[in-house]
C-alpha positions in Angstrom: 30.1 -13.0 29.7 28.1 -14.0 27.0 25.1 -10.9 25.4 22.4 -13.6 26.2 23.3 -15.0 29.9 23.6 -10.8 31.1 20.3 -10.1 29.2 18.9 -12.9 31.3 20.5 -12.2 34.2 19.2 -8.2 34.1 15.9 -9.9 33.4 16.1 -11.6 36.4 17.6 -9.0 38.3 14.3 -6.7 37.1 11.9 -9.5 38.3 13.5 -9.9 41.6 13.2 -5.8 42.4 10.5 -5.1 40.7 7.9 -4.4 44.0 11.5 -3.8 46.4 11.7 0.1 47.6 13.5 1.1 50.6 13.9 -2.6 51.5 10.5 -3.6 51.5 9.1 -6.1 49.5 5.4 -6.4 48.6 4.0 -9.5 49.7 1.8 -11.9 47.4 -1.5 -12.4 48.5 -2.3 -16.3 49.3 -5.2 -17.9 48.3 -8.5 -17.4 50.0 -7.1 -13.1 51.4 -10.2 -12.2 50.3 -12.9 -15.0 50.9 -15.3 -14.1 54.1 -14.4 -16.7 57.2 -17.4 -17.6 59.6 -14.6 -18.2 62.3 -13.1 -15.1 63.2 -14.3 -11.8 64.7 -16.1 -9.3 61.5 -15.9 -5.5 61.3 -18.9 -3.2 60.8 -20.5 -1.4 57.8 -22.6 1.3 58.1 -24.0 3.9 55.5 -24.1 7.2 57.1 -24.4 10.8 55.6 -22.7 14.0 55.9 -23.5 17.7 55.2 -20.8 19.2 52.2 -20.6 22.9 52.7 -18.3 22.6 49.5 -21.6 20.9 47.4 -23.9 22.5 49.3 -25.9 19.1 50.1 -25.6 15.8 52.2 -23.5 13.3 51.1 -23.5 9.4 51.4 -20.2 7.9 52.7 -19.6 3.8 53.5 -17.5 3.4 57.2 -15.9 0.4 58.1 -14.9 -0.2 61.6 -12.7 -2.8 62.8 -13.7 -6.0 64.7 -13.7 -4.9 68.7 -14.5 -1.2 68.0 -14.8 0.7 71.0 -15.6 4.2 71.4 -13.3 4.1 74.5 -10.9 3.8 71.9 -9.3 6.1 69.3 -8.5 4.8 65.7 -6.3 6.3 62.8 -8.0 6.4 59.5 -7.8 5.4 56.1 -9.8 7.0 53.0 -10.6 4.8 50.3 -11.4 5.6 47.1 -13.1 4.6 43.9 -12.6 4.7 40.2 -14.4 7.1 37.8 -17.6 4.6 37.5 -18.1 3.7 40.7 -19.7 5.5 43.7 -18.9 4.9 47.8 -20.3 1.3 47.5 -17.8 0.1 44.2 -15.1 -1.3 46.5 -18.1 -3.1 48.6 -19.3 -4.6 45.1 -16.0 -5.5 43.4 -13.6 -5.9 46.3 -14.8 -6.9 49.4 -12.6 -4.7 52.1 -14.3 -5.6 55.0 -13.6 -9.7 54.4 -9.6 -8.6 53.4 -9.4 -6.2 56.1 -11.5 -9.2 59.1 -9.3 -11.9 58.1 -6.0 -9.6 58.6 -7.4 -8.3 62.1 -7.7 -12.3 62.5 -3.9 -12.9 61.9 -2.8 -10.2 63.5 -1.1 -8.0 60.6 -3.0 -4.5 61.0 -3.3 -1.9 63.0 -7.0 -1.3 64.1 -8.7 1.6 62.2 -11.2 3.2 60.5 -12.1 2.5 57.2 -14.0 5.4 55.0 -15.5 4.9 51.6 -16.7 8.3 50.5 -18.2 9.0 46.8 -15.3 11.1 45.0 -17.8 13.0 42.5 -18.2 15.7 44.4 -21.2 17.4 42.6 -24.9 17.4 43.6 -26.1 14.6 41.8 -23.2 12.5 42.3 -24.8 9.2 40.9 -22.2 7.0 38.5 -25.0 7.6 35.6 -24.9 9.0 32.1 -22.0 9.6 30.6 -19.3 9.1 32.8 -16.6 11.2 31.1 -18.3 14.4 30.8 -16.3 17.2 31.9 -18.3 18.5 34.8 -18.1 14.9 36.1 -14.4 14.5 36.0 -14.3 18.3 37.2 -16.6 16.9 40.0 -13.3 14.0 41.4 -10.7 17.2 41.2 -13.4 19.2 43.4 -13.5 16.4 46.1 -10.0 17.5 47.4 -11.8 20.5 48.8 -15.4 18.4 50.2 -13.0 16.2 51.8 -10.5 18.3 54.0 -13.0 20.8 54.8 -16.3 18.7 55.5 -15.5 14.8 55.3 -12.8 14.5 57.8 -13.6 17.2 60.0 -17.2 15.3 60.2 -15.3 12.1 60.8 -13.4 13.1 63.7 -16.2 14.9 65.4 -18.5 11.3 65.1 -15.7 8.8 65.8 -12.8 8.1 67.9 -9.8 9.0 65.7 -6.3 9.8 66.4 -6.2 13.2 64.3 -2.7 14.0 63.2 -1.0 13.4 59.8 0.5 10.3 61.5 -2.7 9.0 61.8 -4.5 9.5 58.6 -4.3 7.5 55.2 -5.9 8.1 51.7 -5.8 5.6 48.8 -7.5 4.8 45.9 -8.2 3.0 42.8 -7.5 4.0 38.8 -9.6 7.6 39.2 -9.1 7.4 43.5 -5.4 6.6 43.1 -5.1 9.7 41.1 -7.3 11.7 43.3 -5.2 9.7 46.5 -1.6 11.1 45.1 -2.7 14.5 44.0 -4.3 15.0 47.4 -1.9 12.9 49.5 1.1 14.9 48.1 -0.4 18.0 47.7 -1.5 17.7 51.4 2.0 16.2 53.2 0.2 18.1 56.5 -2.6 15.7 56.9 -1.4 12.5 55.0 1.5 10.7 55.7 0.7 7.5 54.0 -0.8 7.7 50.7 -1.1 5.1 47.9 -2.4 4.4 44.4 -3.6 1.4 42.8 -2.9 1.7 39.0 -3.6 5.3 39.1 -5.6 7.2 36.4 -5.3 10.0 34.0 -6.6 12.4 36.5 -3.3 11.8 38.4 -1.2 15.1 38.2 2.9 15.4 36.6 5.0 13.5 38.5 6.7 17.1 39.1 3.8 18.8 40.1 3.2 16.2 42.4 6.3 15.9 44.1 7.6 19.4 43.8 9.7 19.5 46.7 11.9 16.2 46.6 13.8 16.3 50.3 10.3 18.0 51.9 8.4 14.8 50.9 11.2 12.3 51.8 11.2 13.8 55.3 7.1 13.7 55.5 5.9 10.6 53.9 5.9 7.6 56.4 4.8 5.5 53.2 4.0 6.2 49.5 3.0 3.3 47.6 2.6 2.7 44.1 1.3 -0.2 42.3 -0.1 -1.4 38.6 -1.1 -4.9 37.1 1.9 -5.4 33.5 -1.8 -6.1 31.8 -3.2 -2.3 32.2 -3.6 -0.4 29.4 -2.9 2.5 32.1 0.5 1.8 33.4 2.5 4.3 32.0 0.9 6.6 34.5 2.2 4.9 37.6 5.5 4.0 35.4 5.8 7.8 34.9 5.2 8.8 39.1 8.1 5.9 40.2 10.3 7.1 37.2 10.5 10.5 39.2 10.4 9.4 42.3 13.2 6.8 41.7 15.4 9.9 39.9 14.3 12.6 42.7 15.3 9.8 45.6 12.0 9.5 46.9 11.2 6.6 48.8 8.5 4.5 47.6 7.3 1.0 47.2 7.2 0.2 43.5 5.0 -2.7 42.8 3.7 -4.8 39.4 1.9 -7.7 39.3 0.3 -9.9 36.4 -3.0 -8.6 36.6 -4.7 -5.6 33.9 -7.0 -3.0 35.3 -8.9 -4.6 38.0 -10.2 -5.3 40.4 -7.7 -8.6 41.1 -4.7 -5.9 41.4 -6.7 -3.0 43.2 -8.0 -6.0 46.2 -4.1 -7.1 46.1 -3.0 -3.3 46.5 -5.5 -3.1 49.8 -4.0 -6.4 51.0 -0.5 -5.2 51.1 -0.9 -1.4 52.0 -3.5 -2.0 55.1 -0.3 -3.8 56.0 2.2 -1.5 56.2 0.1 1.7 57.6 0.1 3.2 60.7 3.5 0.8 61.6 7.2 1.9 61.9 8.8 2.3 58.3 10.5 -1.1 56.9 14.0 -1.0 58.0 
């Protein structure tokens, strides 16, 4: 066969697999997933606050609930997180969840849950101001593991109907959140079973340390998705975490799209994984 038709034909091959992990295929997002319909049931957002042993203050944190809530009812959860700039409102201003999430509960293709939007600085004054990148801030996202499995969730399962185990809990995140999301998802295979990360930042740890048990993490995760736009500056950091994966057999869902660091990809990542959680695994 001739150099050029197998070249092509591996080209092919590449964009045909390229989001396809443990037979499942990401699914593209149509037009209008993210544009707020007046005809169908809407969520709730509330702003609420929480006391942080681990800052030693109360904290702000963004809750979305589901259109239908009921008390009478018990909901598994999903923690979303934001990128190093933003605070508990940045997917709110750049991505809309609650209009994604209402028009999925409207076609049927999620599971009810909870929804909440915490600020991932976990330091006193935890505004997005100043300089951004100064060490005690970036120190501030790696401290957040701590504020949120010893004061966050606990708060949230004392305050609302959830279902409680692993099973039943999901953390993701965008560029600085999808780091924090993978470092605490996988370092934390006892209370997250579905984790994902939307073009994932520097703060994300070694593939290795991440995974450091290959077969223990195959048996525990129920999902583990990863995702990057071919435009971000910052792939190589996701490219890096399915590069291991993929070598350690590790089942994932590796997924690239034609968008750069954004918030076009990180919406797109929401759509798809608020798909798959909290629902058998893909056969």
């Amino acid at each position: 066969m001739n150099k050029k038709i197998l070249l092509f034909s591996a080209a092919i091959f590449l964009l045909v697999n390229i989001s396809r992990a443990q037979g499942t295929i990401a699914k593209a997002a149509p037009r209008g997933f993210d544009s707020m319909r007046v005809d169908i049931p809407h969520g709730k957002i509330d702003s609420i606050t929480y006391s942080s042993k681990t800052v030693g203050t109360t904290r702000k944190v963004i809750i979305y609930t589901p259109p239908g809530f009921s008390a009478k009812n018990k909901y598994p959860v999903l923690y979303l997180l934001h990128g190093i700039g933003g605070d508990e409102k940045e997917w709110l201003r750049g991505g809309n969840p609650q209009v994604i999430l209402d028009n999925l509960y409207a076609e049927n293709k999620i599971v009810p849950m909870i929804v909440v939007m915490p600020n991932g600085r976990a330091m006193k004054d935890d505004r997005a101001i100043g300089n951004i990148f100064d060490s005690a801030k970036v120190q501030a996202f790696a401290t957040f593991e701590k504020d949120l499995l010893n004061d966050l969730i606990p708060f949230i399962e004392k305050k609302y109907p959830t279902l409680t185990d692993r099973e039943h809990r999901a953390i993701a995140g965008l560029s600085m959140g999808g780091g924090q999301s993978l470092n605490f998802g996988l370092g934390n295979l006892d209370k997250f079973a579905w984790i994902g990360g939307f073009s994932s930042a520097p703060n994300t740890k070694p593939a290795a340390e991440l995974v450091t048990d290959p077969a223990a993490a195959t048996k525990q995760l129920k999902l583990l998705w990863i995702s990057a736009g071919n435009k971000d500056g910052l792939i190589r950091i996701s490219q890096g975490v399915h590069t291991y994966l993929k070598e350690k057999n590790v089942p994932h869902i590796w997924h690239v799209d034609d968008h750069a660091h954004d918030f076009e990809h990180w919406k797109k990542g929401l759509y798809n994984f608020s798909q798959l959680i909290f629902k058998p695994a893909s056969k």
